[in-house]
PDB file of N, CA, C and O in Angstrom:
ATOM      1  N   UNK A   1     106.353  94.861 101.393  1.00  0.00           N
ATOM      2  CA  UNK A   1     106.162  93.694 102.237  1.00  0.00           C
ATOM      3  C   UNK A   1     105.433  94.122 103.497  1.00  0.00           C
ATOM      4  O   UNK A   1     105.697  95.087 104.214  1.00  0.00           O
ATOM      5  N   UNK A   2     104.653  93.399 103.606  1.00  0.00           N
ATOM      6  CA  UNK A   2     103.964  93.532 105.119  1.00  0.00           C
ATOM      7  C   UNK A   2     104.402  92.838 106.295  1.00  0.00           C
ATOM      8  O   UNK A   2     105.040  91.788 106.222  1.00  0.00           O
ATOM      9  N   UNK A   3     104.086  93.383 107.370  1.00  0.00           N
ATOM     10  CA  UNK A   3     104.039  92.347 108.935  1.00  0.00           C
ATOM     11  C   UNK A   3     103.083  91.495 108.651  1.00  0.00           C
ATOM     12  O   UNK A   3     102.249  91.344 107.758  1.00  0.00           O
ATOM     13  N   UNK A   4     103.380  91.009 109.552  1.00  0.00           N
ATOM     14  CA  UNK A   4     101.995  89.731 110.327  1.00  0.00           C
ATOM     15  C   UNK A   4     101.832  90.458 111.255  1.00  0.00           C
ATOM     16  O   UNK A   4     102.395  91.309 111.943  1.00  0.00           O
ATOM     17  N   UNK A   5     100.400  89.626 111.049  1.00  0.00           N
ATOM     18  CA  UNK A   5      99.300  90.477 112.220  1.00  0.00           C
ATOM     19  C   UNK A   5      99.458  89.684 113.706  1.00  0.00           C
ATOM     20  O   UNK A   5      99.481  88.488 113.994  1.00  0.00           O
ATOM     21  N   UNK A   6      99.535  90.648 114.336  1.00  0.00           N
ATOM     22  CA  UNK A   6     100.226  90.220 115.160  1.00  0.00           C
ATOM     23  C   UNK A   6      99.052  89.218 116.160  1.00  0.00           C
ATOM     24  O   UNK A   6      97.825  89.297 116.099  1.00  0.00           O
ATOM     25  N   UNK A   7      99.916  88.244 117.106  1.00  0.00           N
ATOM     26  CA  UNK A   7      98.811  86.808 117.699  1.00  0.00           C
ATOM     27  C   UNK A   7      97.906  87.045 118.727  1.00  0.00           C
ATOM     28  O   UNK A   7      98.638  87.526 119.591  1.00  0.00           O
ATOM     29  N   UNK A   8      96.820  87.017 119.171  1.00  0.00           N
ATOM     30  CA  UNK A   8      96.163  87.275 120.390  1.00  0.00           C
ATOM     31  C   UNK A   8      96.325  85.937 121.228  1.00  0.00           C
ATOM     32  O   UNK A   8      96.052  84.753 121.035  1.00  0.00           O
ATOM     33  N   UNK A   9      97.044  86.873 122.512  1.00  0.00           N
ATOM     34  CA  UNK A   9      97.146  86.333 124.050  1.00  0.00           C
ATOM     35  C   UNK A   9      96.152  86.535 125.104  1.00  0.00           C
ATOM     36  O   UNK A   9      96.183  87.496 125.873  1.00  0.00           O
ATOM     37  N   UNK A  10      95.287  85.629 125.124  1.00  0.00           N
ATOM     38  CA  UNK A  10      93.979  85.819 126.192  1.00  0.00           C
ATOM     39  C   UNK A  10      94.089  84.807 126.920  1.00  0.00           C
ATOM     40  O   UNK A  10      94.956  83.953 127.105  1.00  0.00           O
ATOM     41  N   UNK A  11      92.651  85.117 127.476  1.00  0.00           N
ATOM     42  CA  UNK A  11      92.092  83.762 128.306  1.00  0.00           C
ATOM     43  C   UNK A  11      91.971  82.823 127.766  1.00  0.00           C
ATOM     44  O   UNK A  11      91.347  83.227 126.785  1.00  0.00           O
ATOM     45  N   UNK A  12      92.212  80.759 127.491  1.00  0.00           N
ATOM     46  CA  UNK A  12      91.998  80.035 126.912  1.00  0.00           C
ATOM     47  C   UNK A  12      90.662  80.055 126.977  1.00  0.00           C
ATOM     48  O   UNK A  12      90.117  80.151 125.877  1.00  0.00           O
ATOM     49  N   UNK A  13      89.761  79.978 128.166  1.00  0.00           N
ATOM     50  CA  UNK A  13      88.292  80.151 128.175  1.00  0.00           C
ATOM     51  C   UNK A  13      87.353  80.955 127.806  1.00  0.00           C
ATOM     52  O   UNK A  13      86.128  80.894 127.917  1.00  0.00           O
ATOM     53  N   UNK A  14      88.449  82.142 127.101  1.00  0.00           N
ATOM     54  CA  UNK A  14      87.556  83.145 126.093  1.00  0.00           C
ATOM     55  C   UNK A  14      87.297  82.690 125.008  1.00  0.00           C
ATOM     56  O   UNK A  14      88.138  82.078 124.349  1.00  0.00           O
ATOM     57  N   UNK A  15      85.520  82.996 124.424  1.00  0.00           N
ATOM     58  CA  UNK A  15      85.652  82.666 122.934  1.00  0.00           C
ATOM     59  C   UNK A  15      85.437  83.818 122.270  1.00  0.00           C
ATOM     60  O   UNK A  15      84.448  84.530 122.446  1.00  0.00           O
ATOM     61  N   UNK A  16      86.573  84.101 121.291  1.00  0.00           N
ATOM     62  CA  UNK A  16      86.245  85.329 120.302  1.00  0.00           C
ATOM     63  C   UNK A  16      85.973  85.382 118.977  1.00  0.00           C
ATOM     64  O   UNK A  16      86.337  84.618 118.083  1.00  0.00           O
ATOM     65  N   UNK A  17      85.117  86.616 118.919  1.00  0.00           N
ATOM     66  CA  UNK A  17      84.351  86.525 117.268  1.00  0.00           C
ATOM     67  C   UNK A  17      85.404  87.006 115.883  1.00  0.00           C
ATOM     68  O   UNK A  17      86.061  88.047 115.869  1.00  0.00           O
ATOM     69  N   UNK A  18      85.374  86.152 114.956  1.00  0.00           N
ATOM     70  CA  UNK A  18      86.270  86.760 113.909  1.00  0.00           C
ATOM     71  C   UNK A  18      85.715  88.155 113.683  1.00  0.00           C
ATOM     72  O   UNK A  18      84.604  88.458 114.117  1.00  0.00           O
ATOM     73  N   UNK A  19      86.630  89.176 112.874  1.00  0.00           N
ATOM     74  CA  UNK A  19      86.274  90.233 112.424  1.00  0.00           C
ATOM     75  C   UNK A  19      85.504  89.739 111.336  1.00  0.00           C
ATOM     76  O   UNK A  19      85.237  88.548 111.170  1.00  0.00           O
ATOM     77  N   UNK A  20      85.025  91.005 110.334  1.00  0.00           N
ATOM     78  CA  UNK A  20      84.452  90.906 108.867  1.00  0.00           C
ATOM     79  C   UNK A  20      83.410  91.035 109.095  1.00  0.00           C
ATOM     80  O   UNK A  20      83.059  91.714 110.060  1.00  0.00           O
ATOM     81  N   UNK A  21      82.586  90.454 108.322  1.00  0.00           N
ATOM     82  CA  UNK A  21      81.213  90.233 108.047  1.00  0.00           C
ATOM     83  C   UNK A  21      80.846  89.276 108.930  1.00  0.00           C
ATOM     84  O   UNK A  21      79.649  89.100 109.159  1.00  0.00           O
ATOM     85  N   UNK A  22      81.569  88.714 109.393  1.00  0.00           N
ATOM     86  CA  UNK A  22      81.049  87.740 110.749  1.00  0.00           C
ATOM     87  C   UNK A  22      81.011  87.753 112.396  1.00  0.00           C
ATOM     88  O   UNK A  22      80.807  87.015 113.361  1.00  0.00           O
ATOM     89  N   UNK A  23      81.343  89.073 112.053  1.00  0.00           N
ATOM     90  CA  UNK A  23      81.338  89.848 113.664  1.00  0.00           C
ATOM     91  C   UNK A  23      80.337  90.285 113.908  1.00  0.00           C
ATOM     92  O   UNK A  23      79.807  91.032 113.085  1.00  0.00           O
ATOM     93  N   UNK A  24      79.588  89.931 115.347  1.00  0.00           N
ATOM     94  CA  UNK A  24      78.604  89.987 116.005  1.00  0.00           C
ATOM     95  C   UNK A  24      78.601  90.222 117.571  1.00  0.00           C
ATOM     96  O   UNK A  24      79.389  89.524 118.210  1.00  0.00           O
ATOM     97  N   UNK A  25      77.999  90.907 118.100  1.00  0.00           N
ATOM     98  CA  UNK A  25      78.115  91.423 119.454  1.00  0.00           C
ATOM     99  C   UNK A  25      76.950  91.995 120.238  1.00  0.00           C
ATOM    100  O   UNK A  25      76.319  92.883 119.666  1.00  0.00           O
ATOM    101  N   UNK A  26      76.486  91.567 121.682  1.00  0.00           N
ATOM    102  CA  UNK A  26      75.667  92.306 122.033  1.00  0.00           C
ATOM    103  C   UNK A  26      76.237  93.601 123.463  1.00  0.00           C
ATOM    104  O   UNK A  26      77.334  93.791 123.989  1.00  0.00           O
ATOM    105  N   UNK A  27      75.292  94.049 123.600  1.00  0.00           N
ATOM    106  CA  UNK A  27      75.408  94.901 124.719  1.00  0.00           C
ATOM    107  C   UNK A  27      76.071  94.147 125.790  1.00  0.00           C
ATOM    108  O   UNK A  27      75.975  92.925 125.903  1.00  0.00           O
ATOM    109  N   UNK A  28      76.881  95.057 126.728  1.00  0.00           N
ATOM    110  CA  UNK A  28      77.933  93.776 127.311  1.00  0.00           C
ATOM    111  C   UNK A  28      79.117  93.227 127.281  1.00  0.00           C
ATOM    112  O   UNK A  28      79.842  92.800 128.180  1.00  0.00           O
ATOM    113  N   UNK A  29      79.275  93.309 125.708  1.00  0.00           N
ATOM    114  CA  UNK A  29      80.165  92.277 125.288  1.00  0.00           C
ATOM    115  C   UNK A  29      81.422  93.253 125.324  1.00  0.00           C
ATOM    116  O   UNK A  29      81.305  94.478 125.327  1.00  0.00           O
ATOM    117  N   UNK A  30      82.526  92.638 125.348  1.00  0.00           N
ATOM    118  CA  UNK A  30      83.831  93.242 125.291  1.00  0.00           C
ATOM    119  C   UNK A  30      84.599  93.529 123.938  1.00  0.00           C
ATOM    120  O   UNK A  30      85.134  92.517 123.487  1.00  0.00           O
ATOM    121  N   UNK A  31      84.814  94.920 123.028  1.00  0.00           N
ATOM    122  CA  UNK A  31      85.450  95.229 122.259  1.00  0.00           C
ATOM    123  C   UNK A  31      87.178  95.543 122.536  1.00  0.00           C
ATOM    124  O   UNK A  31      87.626  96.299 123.398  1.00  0.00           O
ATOM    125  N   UNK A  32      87.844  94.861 121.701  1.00  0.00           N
ATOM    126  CA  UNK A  32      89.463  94.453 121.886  1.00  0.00           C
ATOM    127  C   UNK A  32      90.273  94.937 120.845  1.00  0.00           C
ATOM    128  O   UNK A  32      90.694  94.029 120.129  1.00  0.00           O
ATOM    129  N   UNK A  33      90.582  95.908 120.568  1.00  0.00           N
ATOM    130  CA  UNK A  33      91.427  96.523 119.861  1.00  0.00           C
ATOM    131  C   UNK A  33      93.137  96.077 119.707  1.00  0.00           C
ATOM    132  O   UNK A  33      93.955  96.895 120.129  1.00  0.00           O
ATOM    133  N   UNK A  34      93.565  94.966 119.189  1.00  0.00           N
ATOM    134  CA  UNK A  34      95.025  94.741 118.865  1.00  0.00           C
ATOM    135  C   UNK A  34      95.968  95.903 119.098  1.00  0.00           C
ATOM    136  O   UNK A  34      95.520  97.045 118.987  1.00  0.00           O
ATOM    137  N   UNK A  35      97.179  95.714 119.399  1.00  0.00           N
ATOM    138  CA  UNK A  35      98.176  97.101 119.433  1.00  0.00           C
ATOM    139  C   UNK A  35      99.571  95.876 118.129  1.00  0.00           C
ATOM    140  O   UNK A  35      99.824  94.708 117.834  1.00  0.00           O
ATOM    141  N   UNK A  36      99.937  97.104 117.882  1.00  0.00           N
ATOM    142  CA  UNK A  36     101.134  96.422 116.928  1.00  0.00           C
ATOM    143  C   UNK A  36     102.130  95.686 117.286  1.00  0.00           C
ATOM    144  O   UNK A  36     103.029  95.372 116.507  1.00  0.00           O
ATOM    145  N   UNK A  37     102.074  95.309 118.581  1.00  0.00           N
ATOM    146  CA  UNK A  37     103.313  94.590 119.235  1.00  0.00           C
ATOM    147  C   UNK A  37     102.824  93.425 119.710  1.00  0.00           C
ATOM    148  O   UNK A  37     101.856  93.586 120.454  1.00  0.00           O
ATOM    149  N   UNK A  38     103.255  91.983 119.487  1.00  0.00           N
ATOM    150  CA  UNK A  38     103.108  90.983 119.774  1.00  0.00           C
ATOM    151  C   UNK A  38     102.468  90.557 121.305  1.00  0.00           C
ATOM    152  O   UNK A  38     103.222  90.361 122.257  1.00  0.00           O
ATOM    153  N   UNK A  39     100.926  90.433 121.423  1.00  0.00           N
ATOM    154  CA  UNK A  39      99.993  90.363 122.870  1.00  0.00           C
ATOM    155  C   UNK A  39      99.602  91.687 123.525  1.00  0.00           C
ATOM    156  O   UNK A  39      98.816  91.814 124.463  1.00  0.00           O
ATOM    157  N   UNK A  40     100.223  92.585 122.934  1.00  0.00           N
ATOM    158  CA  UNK A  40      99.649  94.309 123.010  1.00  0.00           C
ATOM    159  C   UNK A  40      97.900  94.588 123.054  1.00  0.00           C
ATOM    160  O   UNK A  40      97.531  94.945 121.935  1.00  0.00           O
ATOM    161  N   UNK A  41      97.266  94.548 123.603  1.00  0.00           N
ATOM    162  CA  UNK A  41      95.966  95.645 123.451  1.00  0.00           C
ATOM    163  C   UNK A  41      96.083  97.200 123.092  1.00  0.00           C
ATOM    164  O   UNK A  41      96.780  97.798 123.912  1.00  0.00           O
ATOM    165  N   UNK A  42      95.785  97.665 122.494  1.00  0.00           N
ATOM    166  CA  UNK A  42      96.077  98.654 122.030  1.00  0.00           C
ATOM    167  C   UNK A  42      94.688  99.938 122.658  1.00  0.00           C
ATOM    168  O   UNK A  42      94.775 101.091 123.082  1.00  0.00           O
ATOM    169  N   UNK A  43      93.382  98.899 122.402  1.00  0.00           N
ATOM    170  CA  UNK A  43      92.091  99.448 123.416  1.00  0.00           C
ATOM    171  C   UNK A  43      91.600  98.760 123.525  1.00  0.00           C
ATOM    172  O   UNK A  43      91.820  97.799 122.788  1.00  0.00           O
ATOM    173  N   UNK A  44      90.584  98.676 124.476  1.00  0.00           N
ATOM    174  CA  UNK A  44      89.690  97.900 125.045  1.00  0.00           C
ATOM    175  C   UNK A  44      88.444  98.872 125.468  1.00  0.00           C
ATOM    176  O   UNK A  44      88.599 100.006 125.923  1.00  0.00           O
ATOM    177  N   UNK A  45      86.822  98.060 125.178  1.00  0.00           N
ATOM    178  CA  UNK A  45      85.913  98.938 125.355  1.00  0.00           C
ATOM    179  C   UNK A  45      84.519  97.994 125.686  1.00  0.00           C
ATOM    180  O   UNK A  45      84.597  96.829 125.296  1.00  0.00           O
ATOM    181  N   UNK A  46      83.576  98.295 126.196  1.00  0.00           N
ATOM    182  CA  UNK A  46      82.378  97.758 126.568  1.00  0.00           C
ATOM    183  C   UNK A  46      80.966  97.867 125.620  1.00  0.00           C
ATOM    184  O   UNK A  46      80.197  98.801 125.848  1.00  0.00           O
ATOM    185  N   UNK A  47      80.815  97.392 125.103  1.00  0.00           N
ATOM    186  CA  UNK A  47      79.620  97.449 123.579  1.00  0.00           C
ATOM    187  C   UNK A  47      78.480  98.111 124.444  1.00  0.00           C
ATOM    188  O   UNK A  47      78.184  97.499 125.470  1.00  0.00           O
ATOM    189  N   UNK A  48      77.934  99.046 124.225  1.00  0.00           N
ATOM    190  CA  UNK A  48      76.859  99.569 124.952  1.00  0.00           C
ATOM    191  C   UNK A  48      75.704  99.605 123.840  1.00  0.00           C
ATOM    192  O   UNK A  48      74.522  99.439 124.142  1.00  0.00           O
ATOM    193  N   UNK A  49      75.937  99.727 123.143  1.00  0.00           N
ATOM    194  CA  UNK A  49      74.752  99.627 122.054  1.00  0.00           C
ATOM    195  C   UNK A  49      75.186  99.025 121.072  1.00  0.00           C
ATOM    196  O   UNK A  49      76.404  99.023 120.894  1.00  0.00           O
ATOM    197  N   UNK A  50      74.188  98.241 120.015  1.00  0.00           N
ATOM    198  CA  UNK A  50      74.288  97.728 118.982  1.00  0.00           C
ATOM    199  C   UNK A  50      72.999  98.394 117.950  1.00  0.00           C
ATOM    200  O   UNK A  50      72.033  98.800 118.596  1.00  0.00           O
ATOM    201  N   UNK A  51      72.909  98.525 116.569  1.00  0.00           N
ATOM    202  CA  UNK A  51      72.512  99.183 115.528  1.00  0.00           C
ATOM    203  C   UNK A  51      71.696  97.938 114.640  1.00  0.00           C
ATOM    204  O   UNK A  51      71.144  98.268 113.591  1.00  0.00           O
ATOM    205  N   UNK A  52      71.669  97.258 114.856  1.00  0.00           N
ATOM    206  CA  UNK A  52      71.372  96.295 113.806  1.00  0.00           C
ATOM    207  C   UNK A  52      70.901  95.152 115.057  1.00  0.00           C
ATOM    208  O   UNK A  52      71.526  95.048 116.112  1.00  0.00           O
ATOM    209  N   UNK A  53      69.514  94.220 114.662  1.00  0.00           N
ATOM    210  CA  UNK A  53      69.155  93.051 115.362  1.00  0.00           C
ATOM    211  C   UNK A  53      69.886  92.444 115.311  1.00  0.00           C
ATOM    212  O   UNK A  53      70.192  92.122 116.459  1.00  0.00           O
ATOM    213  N   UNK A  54      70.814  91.733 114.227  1.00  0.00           N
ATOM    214  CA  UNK A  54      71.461  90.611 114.185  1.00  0.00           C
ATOM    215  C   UNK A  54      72.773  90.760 114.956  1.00  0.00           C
ATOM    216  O   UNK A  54      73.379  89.745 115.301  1.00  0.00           O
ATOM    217  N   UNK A  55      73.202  91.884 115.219  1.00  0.00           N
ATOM    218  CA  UNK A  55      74.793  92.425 116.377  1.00  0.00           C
ATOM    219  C   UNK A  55      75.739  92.920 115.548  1.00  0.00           C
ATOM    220  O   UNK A  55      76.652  93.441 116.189  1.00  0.00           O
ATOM    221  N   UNK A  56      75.924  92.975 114.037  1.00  0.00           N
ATOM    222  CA  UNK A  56      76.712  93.499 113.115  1.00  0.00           C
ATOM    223  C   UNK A  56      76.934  94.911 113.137  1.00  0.00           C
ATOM    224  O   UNK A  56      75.991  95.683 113.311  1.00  0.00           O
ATOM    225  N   UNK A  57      78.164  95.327 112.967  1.00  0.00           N
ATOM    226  CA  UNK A  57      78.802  96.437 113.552  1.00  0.00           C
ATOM    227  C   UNK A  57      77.804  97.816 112.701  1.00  0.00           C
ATOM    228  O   UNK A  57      77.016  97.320 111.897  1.00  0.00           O
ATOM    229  N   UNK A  58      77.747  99.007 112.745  1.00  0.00           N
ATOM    230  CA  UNK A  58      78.904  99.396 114.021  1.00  0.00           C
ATOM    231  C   UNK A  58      78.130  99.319 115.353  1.00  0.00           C
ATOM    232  O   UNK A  58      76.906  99.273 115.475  1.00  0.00           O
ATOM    233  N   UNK A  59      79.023  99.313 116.292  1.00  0.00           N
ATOM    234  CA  UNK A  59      78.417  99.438 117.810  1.00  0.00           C
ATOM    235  C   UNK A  59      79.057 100.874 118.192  1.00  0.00           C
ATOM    236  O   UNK A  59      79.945 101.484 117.597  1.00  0.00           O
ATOM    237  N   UNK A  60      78.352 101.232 119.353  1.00  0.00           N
ATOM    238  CA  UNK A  60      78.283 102.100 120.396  1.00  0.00           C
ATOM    239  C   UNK A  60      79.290 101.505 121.551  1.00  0.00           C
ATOM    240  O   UNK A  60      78.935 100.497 122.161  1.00  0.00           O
ATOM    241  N   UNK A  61      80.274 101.996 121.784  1.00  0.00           N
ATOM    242  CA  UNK A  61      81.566 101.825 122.483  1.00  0.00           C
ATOM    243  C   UNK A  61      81.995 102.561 123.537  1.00  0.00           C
ATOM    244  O   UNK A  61      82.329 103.686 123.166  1.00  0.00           O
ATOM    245  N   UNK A  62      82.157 102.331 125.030  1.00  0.00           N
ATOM    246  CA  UNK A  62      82.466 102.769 126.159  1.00  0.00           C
ATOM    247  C   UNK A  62      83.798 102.488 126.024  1.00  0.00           C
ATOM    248  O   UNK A  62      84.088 101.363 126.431  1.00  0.00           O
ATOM    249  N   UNK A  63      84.854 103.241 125.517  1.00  0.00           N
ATOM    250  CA  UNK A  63      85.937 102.829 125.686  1.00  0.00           C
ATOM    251  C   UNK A  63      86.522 103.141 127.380  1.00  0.00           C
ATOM    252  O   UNK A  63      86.329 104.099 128.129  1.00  0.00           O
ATOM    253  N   UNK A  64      87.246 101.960 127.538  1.00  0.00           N
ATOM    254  CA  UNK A  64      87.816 101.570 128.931  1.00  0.00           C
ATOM    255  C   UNK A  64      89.081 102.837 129.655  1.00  0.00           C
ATOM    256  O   UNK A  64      89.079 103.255 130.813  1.00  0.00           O
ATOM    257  N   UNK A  65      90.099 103.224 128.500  1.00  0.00           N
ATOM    258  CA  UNK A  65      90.911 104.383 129.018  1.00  0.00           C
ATOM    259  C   UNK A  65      90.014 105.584 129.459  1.00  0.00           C
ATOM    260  O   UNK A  65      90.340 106.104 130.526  1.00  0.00           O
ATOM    261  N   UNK A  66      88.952 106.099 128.816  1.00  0.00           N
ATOM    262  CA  UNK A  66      88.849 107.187 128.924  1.00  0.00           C
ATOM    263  C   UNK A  66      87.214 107.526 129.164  1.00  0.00           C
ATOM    264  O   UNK A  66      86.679 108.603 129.429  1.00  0.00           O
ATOM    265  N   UNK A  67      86.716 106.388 128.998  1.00  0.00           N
ATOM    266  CA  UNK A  67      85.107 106.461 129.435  1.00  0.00           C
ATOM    267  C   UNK A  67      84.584 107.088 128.097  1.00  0.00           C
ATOM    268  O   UNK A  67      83.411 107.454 128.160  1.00  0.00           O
ATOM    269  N   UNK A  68      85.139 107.261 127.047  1.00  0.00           N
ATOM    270  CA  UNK A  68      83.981 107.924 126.234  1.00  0.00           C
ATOM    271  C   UNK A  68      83.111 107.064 125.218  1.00  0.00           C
ATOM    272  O   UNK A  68      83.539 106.159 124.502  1.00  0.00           O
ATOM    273  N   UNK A  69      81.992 107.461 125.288  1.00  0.00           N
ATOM    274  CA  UNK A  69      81.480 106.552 124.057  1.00  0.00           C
ATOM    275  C   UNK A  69      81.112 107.251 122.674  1.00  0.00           C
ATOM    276  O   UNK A  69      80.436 108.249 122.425  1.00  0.00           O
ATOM    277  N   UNK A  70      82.166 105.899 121.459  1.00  0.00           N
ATOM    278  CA  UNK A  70      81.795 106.321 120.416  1.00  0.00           C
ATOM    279  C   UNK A  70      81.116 105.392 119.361  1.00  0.00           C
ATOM    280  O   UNK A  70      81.305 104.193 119.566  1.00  0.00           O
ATOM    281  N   UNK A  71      80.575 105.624 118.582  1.00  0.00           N
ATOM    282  CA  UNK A  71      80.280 105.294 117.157  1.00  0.00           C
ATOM    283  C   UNK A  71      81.450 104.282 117.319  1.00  0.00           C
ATOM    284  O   UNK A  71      82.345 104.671 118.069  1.00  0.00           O
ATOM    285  N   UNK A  72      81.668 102.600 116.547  1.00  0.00           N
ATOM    286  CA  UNK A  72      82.872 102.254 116.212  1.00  0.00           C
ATOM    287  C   UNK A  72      82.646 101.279 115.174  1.00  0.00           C
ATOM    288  O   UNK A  72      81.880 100.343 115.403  1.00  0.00           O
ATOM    289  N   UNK A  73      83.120 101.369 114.256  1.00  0.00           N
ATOM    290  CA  UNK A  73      82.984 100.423 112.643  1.00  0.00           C
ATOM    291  C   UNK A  73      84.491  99.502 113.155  1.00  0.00           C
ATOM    292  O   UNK A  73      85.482 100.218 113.308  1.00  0.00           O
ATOM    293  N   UNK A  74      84.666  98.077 113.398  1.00  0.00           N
ATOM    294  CA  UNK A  74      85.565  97.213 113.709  1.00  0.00           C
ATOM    295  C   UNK A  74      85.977  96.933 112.319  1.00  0.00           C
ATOM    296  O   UNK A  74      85.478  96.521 111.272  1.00  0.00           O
ATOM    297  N   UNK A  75      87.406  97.445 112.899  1.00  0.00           N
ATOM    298  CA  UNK A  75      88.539  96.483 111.904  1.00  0.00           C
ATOM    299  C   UNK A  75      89.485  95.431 111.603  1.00  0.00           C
ATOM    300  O   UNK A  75      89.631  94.840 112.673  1.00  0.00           O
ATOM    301  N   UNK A  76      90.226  94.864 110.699  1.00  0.00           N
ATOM    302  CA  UNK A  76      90.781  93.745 111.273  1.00  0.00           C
ATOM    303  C   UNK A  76      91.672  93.208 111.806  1.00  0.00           C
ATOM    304  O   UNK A  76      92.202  92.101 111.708  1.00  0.00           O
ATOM    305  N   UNK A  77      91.929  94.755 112.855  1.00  0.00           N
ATOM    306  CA  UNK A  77      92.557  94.119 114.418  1.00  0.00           C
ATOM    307  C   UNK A  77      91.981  94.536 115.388  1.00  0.00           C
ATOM    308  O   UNK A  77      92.555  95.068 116.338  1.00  0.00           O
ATOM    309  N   UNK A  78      90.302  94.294 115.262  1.00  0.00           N
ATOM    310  CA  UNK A  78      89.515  94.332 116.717  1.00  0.00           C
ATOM    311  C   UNK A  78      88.844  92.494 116.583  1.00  0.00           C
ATOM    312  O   UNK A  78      88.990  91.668 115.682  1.00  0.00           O
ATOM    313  N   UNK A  79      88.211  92.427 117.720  1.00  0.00           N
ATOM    314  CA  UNK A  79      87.598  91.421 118.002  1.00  0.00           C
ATOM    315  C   UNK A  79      86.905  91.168 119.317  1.00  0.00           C
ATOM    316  O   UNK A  79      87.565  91.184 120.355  1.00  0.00           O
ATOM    317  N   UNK A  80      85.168  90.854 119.329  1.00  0.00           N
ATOM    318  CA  UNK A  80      84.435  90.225 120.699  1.00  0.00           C
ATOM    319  C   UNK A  80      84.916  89.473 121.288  1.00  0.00           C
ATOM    320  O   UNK A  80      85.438  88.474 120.796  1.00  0.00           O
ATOM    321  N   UNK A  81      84.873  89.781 122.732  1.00  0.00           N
ATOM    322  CA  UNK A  81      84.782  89.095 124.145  1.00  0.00           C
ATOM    323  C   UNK A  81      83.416  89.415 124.598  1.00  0.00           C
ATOM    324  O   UNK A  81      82.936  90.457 125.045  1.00  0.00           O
ATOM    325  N   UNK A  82      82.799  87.979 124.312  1.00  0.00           N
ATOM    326  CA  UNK A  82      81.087  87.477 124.559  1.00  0.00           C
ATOM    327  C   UNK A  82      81.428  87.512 125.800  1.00  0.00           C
ATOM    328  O   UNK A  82      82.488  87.045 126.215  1.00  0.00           O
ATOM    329  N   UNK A  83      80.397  88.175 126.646  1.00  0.00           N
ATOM    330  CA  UNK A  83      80.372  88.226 128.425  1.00  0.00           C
ATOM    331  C   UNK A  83      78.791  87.480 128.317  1.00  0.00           C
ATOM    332  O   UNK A  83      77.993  87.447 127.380  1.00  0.00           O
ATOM    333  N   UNK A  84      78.732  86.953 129.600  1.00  0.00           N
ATOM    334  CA  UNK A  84      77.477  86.284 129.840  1.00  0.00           C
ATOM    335  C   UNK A  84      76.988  87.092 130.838  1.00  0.00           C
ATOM    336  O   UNK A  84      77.876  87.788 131.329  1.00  0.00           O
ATOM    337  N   UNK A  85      75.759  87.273 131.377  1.00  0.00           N
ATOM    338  CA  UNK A  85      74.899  88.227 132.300  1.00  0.00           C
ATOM    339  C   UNK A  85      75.514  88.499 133.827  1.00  0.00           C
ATOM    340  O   UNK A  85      75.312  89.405 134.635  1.00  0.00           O
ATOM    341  N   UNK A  86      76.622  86.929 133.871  1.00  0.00           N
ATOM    342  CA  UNK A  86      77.087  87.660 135.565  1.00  0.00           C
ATOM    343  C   UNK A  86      78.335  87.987 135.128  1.00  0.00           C
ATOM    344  O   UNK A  86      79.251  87.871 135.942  1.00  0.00           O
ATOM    345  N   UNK A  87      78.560  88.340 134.112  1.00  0.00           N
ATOM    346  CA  UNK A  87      80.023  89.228 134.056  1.00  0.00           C
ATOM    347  C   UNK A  87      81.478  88.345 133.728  1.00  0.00           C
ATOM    348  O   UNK A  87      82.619  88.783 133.870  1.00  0.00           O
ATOM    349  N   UNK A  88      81.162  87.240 133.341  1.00  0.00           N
ATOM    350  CA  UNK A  88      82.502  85.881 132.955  1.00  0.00           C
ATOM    351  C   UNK A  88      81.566  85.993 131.581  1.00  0.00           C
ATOM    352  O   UNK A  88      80.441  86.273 131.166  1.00  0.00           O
ATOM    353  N   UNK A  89      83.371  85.406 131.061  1.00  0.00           N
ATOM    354  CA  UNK A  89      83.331  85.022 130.180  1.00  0.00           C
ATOM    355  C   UNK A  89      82.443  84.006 129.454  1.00  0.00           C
ATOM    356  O   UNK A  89      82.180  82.930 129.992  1.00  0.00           O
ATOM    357  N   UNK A  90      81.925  84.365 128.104  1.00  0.00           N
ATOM    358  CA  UNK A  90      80.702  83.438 127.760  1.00  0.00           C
ATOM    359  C   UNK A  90      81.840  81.955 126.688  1.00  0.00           C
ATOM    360  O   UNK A  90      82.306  82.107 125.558  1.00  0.00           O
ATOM    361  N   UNK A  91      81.975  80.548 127.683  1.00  0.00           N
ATOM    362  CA  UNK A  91      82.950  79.747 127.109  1.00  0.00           C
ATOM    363  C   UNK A  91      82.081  78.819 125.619  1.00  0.00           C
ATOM    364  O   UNK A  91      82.726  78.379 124.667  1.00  0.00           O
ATOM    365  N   UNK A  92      80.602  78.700 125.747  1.00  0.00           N
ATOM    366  CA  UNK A  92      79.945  78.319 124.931  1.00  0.00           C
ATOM    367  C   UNK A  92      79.606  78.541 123.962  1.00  0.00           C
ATOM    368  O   UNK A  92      78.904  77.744 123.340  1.00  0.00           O
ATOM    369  N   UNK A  93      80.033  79.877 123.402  1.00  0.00           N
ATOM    370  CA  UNK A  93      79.426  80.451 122.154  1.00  0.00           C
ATOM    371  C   UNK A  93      80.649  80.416 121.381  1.00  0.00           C
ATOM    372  O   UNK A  93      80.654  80.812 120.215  1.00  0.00           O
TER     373      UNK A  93
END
C-alpha cells in the first residue's frame, strides 16, 4: 500500500506547472521539490538554464540551500513557480 502524495501549501496567486510531460519552465522560474510531510518543501531552487526551446526538463538548477548548480530531471514531487521579470509571481499563466 502506498501514501498519498502529499498536498501543496502555497501562495493562492501562484500558478504551478503539473509534472510529466507537461512541465515547462524558463530561466527564472522557481523549482519546488515536495518533502514527505504534509506542506513540507523538501528543496527549492532557481531554473538557470533550460536544454530544450520548448522549457521541457531537464533544467540547470541553483539550488537555494546550498547554491549549487545541478543537472535536474523533475519528478513527481517537483513542480514550477512561473516568476515574471520583476520577480512576483507570474498569476496569468
Amino acid at each position: 500500500m502506498t501514501a498519498p502524495a502529499p498536498s501543496r501549501k502555497t501562495d493562492p496567486g501562484t500558478r504551478q506547472e503539473a509534472t510529466g510531460g507537461s512541465m515547462h519552465a524558463r530561466v527564472g522560474d522557481e523549482i519546488v521539490v515536495r518533502g514527505t510531510a504534509d506542506g513540507v518543501v523538501a528543496r527549492d531552487g532557481e531554473v538557470v538554464g533550460v536544454h530544450h526551446p520548448d522549457g521541457s526538463p531537464p533544467y540547470d538548477v541553483r539550488w537555494a540551500d546550498d547554491g549549487r548548480v545541478t543537472l535536474y530531471f523533475p519528478g513527481s514531487d517537483a513542480f514550477v513557480r512561473h516568476l515574471t521579470d520583476g520577480g512576483r509571481h507570474d498569476r496569468d499563466r
